[in-house]
N, CA, C and O atoms as a MOPAC input file, in Angstrom:
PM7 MOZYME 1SCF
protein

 N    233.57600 1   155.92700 1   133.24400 1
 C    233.02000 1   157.14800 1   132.70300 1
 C    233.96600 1   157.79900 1   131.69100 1
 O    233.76000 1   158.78900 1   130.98800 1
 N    235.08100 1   156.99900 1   131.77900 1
 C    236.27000 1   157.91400 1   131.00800 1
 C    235.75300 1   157.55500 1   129.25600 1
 O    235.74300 1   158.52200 1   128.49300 1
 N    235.44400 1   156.50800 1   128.83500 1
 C    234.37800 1   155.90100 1   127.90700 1
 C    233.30600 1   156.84600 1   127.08000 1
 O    232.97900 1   157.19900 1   125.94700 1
 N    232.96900 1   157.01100 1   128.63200 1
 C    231.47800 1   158.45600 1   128.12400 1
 C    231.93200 1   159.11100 1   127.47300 1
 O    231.90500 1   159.04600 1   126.24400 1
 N    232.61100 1   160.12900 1   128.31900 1
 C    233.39400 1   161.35200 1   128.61300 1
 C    234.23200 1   161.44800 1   126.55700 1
 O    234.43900 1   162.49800 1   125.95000 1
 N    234.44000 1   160.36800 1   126.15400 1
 C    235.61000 1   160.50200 1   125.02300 1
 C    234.35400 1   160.14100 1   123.64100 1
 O    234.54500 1   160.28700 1   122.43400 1
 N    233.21000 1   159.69000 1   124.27200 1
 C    232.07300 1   159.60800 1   123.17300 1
 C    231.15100 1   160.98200 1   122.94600 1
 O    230.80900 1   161.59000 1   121.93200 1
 N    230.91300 1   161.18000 1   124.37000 1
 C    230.21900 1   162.70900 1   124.18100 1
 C    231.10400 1   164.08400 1   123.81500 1
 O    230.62100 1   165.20100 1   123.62500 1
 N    232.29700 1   163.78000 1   123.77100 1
 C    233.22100 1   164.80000 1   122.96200 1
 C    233.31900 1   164.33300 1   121.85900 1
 O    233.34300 1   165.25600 1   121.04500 1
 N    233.38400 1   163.44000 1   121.42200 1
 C    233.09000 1   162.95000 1   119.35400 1
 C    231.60700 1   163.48300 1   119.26000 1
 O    231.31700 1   164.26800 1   118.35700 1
 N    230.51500 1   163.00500 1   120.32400 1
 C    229.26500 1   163.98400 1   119.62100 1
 C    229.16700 1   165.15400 1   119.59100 1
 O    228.96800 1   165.51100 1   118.43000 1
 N    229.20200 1   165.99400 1   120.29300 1
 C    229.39400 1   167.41600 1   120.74200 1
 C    230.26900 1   167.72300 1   119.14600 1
 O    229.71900 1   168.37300 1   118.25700 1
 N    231.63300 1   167.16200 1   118.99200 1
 C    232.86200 1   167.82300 1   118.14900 1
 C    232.15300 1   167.72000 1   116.60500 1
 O    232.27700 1   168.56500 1   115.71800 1
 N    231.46600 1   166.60000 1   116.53800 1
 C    230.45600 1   166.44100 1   115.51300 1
 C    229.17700 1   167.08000 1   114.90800 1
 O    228.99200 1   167.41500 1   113.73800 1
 N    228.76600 1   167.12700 1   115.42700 1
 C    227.23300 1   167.80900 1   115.13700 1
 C    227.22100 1   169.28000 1   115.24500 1
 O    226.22600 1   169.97800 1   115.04800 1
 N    228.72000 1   169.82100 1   115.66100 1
 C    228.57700 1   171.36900 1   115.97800 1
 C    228.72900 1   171.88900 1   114.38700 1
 O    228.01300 1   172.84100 1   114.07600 1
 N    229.45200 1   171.43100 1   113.54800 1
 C    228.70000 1   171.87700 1   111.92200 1
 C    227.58500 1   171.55800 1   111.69700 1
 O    227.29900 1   171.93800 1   110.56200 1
 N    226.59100 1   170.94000 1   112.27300 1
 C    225.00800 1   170.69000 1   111.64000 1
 C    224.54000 1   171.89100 1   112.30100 1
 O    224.73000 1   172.37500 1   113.41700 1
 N    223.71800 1   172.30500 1   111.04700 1
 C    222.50000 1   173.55800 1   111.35400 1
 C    221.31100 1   173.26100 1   112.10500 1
 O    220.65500 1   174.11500 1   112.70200 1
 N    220.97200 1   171.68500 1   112.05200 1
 C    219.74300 1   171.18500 1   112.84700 1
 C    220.02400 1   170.23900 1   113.47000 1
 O    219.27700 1   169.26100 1   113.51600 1
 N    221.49500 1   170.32100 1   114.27700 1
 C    222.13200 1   169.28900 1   115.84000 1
 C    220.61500 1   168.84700 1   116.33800 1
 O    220.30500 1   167.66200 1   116.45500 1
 N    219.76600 1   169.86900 1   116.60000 1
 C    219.26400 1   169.43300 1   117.63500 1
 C    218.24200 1   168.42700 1   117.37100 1
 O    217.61100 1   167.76200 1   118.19300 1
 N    218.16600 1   168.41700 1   115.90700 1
 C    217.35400 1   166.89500 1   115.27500 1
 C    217.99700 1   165.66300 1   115.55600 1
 O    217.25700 1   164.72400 1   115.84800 1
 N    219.33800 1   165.45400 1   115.52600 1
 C    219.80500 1   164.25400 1   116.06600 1
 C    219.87700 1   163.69900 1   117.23600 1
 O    220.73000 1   164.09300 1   118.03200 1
 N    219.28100 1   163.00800 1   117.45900 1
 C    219.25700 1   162.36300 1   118.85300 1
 C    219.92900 1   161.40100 1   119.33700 1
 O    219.63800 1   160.33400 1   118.79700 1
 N    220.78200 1   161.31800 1   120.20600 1
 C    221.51900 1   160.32800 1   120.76700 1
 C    221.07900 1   159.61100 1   122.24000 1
 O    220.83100 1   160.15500 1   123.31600 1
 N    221.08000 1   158.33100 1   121.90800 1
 C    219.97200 1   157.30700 1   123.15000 1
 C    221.24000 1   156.99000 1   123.89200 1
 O    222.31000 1   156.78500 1   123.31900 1
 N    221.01400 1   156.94900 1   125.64500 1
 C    221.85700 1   156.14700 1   125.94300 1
 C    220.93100 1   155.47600 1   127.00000 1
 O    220.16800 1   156.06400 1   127.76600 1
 N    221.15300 1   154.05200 1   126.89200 1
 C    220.86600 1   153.19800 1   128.13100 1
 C    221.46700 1   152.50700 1   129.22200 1
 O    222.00200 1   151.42800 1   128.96900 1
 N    221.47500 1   152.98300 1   130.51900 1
 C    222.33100 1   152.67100 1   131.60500 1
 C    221.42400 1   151.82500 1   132.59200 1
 O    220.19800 1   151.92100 1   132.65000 1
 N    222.25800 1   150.93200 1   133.40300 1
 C    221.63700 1   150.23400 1   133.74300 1
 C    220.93100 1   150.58800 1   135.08300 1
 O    220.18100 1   149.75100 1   135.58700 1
 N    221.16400 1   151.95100 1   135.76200 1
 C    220.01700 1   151.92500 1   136.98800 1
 C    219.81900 1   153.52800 1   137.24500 1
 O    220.31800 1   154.20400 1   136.34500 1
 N    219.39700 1   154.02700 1   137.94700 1
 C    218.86800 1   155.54900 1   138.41700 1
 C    220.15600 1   156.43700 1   138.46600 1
 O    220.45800 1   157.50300 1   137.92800 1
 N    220.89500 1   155.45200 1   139.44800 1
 C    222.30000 1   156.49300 1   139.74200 1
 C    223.01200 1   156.98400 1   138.87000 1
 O    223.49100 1   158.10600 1   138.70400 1
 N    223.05600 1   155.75100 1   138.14300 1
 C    224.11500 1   155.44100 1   136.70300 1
 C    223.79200 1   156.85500 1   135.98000 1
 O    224.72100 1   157.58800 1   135.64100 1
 N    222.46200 1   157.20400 1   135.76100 1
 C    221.55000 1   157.85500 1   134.62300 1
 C    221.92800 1   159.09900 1   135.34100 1
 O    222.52700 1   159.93600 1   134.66600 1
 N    221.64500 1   159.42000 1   136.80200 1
 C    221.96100 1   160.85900 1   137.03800 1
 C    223.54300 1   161.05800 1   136.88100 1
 O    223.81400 1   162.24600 1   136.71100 1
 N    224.38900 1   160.41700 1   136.89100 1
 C    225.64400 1   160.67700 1   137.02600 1
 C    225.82300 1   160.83500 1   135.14300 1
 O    226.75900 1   161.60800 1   134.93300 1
 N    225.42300 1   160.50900 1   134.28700 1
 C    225.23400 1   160.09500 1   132.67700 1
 C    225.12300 1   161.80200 1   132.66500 1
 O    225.89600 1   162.66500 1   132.24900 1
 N    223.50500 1   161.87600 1   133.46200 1
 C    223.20400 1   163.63100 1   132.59600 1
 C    224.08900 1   164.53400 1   133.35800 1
 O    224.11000 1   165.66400 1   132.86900 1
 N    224.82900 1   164.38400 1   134.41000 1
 C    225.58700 1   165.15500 1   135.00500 1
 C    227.02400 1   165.41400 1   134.22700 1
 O    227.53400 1   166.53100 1   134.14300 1
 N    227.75400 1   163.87800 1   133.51800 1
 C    228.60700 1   164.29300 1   132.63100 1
 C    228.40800 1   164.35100 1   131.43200 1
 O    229.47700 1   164.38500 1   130.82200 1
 N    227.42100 1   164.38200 1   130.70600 1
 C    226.72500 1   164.96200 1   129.85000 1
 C    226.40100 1   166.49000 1   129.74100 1
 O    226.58200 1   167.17700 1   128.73600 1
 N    225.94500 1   166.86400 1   130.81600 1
 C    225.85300 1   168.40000 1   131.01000 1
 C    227.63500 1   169.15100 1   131.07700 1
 O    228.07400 1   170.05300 1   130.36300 1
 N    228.20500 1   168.54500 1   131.96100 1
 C    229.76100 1   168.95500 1   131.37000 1
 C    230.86000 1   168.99800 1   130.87300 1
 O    231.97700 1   169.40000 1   131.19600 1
 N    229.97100 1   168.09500 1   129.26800 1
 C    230.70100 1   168.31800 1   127.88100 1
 C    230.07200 1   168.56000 1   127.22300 1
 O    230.09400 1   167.97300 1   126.14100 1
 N    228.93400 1   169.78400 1   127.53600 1
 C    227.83100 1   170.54800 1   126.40000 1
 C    229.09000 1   171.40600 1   125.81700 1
 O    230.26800 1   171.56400 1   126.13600 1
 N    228.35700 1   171.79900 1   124.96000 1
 C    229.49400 1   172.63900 1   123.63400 1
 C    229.81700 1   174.04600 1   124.62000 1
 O    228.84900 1   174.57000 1   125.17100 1
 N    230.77500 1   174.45600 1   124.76300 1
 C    231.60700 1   175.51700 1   125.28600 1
 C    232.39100 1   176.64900 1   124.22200 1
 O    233.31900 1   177.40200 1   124.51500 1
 N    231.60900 1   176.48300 1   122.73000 1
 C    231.63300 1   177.97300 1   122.09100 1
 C    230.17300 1   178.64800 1   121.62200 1
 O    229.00800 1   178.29600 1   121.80500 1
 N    230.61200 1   179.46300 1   121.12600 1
 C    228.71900 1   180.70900 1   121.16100 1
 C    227.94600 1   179.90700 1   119.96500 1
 O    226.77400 1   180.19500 1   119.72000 1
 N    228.36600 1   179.28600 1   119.51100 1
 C    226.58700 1   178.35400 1   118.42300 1
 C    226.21800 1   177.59800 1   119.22200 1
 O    226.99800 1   177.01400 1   119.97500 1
 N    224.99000 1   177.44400 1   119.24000 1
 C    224.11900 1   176.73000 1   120.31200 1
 C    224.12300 1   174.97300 1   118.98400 1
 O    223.68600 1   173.89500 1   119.38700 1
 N    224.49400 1   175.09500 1   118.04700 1
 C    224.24600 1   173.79300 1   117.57900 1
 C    224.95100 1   172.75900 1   118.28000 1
 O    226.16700 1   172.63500 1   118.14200 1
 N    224.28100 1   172.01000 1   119.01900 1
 C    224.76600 1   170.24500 1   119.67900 1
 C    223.24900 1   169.33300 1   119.52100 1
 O    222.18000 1   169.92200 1   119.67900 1
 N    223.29700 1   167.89700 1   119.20400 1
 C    222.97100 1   167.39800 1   119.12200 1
 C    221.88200 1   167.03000 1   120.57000 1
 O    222.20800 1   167.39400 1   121.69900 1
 N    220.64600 1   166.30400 1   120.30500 1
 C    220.13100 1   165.94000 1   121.87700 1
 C    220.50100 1   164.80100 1   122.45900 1
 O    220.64700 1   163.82800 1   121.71900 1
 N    220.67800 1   164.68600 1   123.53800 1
 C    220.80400 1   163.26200 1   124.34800 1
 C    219.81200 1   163.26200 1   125.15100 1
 O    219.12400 1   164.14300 1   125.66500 1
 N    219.84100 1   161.90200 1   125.19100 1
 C    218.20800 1   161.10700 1   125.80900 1
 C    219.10800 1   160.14100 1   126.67500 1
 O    220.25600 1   159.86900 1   126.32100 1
 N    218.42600 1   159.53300 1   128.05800 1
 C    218.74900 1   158.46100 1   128.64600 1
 C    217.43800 1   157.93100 1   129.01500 1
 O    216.34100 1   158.48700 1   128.95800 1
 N    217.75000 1   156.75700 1   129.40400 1
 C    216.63600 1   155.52500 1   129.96800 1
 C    217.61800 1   154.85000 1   130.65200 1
 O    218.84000 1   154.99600 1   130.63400 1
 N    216.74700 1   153.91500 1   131.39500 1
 C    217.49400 1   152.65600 1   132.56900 1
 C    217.03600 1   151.52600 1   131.46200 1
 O    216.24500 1   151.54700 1   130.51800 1
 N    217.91300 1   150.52700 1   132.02900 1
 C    217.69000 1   149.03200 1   131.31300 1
 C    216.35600 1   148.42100 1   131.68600 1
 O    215.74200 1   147.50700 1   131.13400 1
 N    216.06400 1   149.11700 1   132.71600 1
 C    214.60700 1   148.40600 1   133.57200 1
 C    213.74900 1   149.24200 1   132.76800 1
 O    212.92600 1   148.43300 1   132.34000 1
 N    213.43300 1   150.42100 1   132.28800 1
 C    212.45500 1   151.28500 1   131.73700 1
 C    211.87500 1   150.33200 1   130.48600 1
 O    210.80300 1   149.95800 1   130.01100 1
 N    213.71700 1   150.15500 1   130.21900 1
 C    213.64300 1   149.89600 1   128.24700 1
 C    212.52300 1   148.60200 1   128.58100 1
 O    211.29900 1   148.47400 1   128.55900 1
 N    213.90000 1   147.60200 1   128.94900 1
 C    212.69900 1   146.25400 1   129.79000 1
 C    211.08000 1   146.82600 1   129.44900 1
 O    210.54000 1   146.91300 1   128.34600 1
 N    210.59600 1   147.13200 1   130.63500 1
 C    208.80100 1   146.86200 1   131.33600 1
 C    208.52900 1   148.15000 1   130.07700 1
 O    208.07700 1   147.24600 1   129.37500 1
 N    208.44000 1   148.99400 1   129.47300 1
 C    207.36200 1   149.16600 1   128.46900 1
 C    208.14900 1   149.54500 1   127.04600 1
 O    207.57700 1   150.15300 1   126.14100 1
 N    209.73700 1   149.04000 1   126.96000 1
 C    209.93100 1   149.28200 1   125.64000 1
 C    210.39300 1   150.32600 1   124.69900 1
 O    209.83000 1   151.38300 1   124.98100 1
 N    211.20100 1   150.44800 1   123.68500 1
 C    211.68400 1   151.42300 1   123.48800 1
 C    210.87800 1   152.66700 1   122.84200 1
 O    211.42900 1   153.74700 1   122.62700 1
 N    209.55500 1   152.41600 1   122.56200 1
 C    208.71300 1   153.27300 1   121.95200 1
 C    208.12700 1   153.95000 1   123.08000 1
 O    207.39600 1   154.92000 1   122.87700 1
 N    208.47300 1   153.36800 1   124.75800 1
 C    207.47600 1   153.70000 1   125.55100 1
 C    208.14500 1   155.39700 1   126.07700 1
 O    209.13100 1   156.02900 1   125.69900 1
 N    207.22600 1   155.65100 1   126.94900 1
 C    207.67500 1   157.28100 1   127.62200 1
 C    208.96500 1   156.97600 1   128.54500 1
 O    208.98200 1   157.16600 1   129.76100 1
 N    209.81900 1   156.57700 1   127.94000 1
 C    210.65200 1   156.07000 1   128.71000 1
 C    212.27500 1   156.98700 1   128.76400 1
 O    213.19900 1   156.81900 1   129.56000 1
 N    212.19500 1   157.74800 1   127.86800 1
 C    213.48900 1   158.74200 1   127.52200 1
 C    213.20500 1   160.33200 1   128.48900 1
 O    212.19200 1   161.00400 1   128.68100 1
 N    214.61200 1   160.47300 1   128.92100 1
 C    214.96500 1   161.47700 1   129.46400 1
 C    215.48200 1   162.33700 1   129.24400 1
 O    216.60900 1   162.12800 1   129.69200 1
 N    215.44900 1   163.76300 1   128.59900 1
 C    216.37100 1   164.77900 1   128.00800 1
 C    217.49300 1   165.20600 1   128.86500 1
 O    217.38000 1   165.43300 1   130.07000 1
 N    218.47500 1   165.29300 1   128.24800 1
 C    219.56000 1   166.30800 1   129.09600 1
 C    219.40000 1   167.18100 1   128.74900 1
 O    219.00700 1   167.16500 1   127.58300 1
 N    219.53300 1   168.43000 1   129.32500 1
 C    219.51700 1   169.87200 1   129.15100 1
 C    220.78000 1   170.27100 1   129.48100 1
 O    221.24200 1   170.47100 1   130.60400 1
 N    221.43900 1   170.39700 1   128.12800 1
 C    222.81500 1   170.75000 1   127.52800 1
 C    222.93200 1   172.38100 1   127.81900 1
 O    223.97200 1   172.89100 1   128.23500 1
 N    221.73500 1   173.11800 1   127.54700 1
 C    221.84200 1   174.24800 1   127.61700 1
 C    221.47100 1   175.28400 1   128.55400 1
 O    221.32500 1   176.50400 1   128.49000 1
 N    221.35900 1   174.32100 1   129.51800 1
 C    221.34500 1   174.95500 1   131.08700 1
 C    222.55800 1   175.17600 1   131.82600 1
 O    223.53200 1   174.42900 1   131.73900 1
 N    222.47900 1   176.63300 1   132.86200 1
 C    223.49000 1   177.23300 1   133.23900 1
 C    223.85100 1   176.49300 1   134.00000 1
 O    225.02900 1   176.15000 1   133.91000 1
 N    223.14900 1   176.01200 1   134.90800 1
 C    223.55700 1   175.09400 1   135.56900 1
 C    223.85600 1   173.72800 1   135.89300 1
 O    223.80100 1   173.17300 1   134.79500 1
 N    224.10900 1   172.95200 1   136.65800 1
 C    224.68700 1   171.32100 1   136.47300 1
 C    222.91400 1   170.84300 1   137.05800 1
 O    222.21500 1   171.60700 1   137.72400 1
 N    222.47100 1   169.40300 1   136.59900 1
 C    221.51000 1   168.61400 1   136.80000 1
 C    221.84200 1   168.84600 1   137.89600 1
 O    222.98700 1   169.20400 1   138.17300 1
 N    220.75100 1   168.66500 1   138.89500 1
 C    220.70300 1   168.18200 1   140.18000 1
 C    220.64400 1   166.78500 1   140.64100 1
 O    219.75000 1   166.30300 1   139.94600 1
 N    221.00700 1   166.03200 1   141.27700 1
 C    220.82500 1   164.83800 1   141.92300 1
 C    219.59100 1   164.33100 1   142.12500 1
 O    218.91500 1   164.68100 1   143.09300 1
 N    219.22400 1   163.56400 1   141.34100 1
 C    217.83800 1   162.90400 1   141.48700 1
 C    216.92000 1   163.48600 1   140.26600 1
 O    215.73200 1   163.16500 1   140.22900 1
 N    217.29800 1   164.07000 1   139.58500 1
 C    216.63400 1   164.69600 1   138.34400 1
 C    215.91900 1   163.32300 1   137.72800 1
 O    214.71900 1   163.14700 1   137.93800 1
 N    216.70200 1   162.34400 1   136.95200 1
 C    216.08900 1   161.51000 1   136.86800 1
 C    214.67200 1   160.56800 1   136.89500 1
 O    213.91400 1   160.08700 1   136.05300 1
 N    214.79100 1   160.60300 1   138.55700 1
 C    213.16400 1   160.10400 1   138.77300 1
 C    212.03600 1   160.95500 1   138.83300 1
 O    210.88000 1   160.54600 1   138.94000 1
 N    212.43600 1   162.35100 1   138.75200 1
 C    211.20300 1   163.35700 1   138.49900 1
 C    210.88500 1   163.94100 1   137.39100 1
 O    209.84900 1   164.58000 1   137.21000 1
 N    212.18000 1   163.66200 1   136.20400 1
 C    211.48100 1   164.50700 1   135.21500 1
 C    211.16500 1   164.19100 1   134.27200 1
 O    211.61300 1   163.07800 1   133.99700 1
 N    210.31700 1   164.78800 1   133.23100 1
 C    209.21900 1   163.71500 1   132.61900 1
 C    210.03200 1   163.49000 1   131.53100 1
 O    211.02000 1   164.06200 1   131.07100 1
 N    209.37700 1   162.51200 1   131.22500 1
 C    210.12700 1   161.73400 1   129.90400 1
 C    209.02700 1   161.41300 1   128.91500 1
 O    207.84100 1   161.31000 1   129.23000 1
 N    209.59800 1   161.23700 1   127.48000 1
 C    209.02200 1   160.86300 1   126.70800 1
 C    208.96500 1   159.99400 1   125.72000 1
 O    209.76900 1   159.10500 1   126.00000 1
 N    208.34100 1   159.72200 1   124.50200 1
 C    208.10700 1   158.98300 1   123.81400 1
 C    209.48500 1   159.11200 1   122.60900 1
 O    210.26700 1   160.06300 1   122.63900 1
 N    209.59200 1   157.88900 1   121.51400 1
 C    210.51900 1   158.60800 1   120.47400 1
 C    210.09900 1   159.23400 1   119.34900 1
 O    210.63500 1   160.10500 1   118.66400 1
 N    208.80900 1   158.52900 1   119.23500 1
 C    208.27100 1   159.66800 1   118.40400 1
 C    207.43400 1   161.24400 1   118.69600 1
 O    206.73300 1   161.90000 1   117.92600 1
 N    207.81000 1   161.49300 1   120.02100 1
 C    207.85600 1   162.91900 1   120.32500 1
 C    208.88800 1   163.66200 1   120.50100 1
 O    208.95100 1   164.77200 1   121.02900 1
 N    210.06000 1   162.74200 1   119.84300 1
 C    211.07700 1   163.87200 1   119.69900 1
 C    211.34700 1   164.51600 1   118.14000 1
 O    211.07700 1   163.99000 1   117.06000 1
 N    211.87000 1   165.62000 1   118.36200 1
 C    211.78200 1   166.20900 1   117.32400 1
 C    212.45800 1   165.47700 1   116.03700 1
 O    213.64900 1   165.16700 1   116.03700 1
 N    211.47400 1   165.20000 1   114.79900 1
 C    212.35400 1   164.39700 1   113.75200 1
 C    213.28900 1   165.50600 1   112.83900 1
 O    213.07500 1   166.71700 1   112.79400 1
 N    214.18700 1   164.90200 1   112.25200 1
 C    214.99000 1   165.43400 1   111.37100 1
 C    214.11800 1   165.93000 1   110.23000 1
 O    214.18900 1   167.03000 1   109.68100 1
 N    213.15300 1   164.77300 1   109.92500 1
 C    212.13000 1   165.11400 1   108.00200 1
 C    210.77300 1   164.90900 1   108.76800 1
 O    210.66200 1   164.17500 1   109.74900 1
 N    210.00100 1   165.46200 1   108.34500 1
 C    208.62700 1   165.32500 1   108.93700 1
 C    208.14800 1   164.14900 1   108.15000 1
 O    207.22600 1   163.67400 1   108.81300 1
 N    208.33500 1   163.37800 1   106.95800 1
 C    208.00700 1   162.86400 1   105.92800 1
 C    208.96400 1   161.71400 1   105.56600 1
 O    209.50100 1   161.52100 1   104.47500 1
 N    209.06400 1   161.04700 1   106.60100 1
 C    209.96300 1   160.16200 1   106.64500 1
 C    209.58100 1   158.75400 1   107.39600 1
 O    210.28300 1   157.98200 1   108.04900 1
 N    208.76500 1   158.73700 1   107.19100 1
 C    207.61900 1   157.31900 1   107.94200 1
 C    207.47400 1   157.18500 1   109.48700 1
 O    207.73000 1   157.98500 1   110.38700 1
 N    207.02900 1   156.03800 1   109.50200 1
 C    206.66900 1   156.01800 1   111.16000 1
 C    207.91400 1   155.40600 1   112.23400 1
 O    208.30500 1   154.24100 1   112.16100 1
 N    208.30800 1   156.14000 1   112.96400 1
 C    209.21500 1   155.59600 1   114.00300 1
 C    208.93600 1   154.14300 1   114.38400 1
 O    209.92000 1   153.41200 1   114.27400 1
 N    207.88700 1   153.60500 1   114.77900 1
 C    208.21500 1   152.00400 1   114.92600 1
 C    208.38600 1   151.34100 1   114.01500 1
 O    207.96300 1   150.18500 1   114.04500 1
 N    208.88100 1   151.70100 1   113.18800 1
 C    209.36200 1   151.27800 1   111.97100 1
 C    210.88900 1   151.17300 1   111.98300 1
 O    211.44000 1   150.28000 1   111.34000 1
 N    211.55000 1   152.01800 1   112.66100 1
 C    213.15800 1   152.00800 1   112.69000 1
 C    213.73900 1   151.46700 1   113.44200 1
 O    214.89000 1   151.12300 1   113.17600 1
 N    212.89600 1   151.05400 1   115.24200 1
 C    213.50400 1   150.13500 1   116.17200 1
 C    213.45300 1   148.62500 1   115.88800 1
 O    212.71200 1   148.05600 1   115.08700 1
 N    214.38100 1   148.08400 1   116.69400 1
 C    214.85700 1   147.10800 1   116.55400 1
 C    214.13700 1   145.88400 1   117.24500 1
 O    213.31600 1   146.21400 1   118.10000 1
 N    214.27300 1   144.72400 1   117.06100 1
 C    213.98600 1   143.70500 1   117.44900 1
 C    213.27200 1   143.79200 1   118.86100 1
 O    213.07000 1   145.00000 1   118.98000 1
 N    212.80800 1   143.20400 1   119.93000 1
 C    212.41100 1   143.07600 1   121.23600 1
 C    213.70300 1   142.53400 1   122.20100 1
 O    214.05300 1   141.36300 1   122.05300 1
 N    214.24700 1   143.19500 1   122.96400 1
 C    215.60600 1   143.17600 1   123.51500 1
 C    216.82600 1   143.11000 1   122.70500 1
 O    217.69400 1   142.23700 1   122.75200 1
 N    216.79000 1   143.88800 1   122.14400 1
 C    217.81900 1   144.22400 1   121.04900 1
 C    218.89100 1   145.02800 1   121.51900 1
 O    219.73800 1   145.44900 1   120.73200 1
 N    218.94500 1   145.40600 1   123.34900 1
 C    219.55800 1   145.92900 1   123.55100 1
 C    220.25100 1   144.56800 1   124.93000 1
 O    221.23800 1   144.76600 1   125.63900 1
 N    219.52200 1   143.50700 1   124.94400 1
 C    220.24700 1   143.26900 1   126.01600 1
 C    221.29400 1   142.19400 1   125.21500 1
 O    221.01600 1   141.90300 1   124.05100 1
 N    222.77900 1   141.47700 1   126.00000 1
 C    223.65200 1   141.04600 1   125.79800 1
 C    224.16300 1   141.67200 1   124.45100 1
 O    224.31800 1   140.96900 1   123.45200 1
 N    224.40500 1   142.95000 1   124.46200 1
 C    225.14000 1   143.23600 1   122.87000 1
 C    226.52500 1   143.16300 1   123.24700 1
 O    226.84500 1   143.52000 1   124.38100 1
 N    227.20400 1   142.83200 1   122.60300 1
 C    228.50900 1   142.43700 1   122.50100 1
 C    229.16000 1   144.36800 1   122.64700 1
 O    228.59100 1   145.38000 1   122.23700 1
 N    230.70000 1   144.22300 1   123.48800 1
 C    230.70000 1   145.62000 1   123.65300 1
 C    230.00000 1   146.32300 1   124.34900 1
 O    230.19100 1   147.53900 1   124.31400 1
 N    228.94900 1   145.75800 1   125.21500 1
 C    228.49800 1   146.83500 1   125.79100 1
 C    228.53700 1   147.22500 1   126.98100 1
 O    227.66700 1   147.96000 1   127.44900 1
 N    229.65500 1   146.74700 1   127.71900 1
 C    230.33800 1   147.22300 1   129.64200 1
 C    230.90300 1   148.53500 1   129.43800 1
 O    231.58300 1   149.11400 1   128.59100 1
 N    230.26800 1   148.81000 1   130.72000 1
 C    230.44900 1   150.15500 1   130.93900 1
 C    231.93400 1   150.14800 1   132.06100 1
 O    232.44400 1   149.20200 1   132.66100 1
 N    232.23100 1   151.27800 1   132.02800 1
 C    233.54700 1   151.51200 1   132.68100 1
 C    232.77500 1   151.95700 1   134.07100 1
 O    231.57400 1   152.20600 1   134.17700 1
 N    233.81700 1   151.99100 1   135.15100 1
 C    233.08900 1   152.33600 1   136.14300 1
 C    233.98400 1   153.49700 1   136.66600 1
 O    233.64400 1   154.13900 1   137.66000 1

């Protein structure tokens, strides 16, 4: 997690000069339920800690989601950066998720989202991609 922890402080340290953070979206895919609640849990405590609310969004999915319907599918999970409080345990499997083209775009006029993903398992065996434990 120490991995995470030093990526979601480059996003956070980043996007806090953008006026429209919250257009950028950052995907992460972990490989099971636990993984994902423990993700939005340290995710939630390296939300931005000065008074502009500009940070970027993070999304998670499981490797099994991406798998069985795909990265276009309702398969993304918001963190809520800007809640007082920490995720709860099990957030994950109850809360709804969505599509990528229902997240908010940067240009309204900028073509169609299945247009920008990648290949069909384009996420599995990528080089670089073990997670710390």
């Amino acid at each position: 997690m120490a991995r995470l922890r030093q990526k979601l402080s480059s996003y956070v340290g980043y996007y806090k000069h953008f006026s429209n953070a919250r257009q950028h979206h950052v995907l992460f895919v972990v490989p099971s339920d636990d993984r994902e609640d423990n993700v939005h849990y340290t995710i939630w405590q390296r939300k931005p800690h000065y008074t502009s609310d500009n940070c970027c969004s993070f999304w998670t999915t499981t490797a099994y989601r991406l798998r069985w319907w795909g990265p276009l599918g309702a398969i993304w999970g918001s963190v809520d950066v800007r809640a007082e409080k920490a995720p709860p345990y099990g957030i994950t499997n109850v809360q709804e998720r969505i599509r990528l083209n229902q997240m908010e775009p940067m240009n309204t006029n900028e073509g169609v989202i299945s247009d920008c993903v990648g290949k069909p398992s384009w996420w599995e065996r990528r080089p670089g991609g073990a997670q710390d434990g």
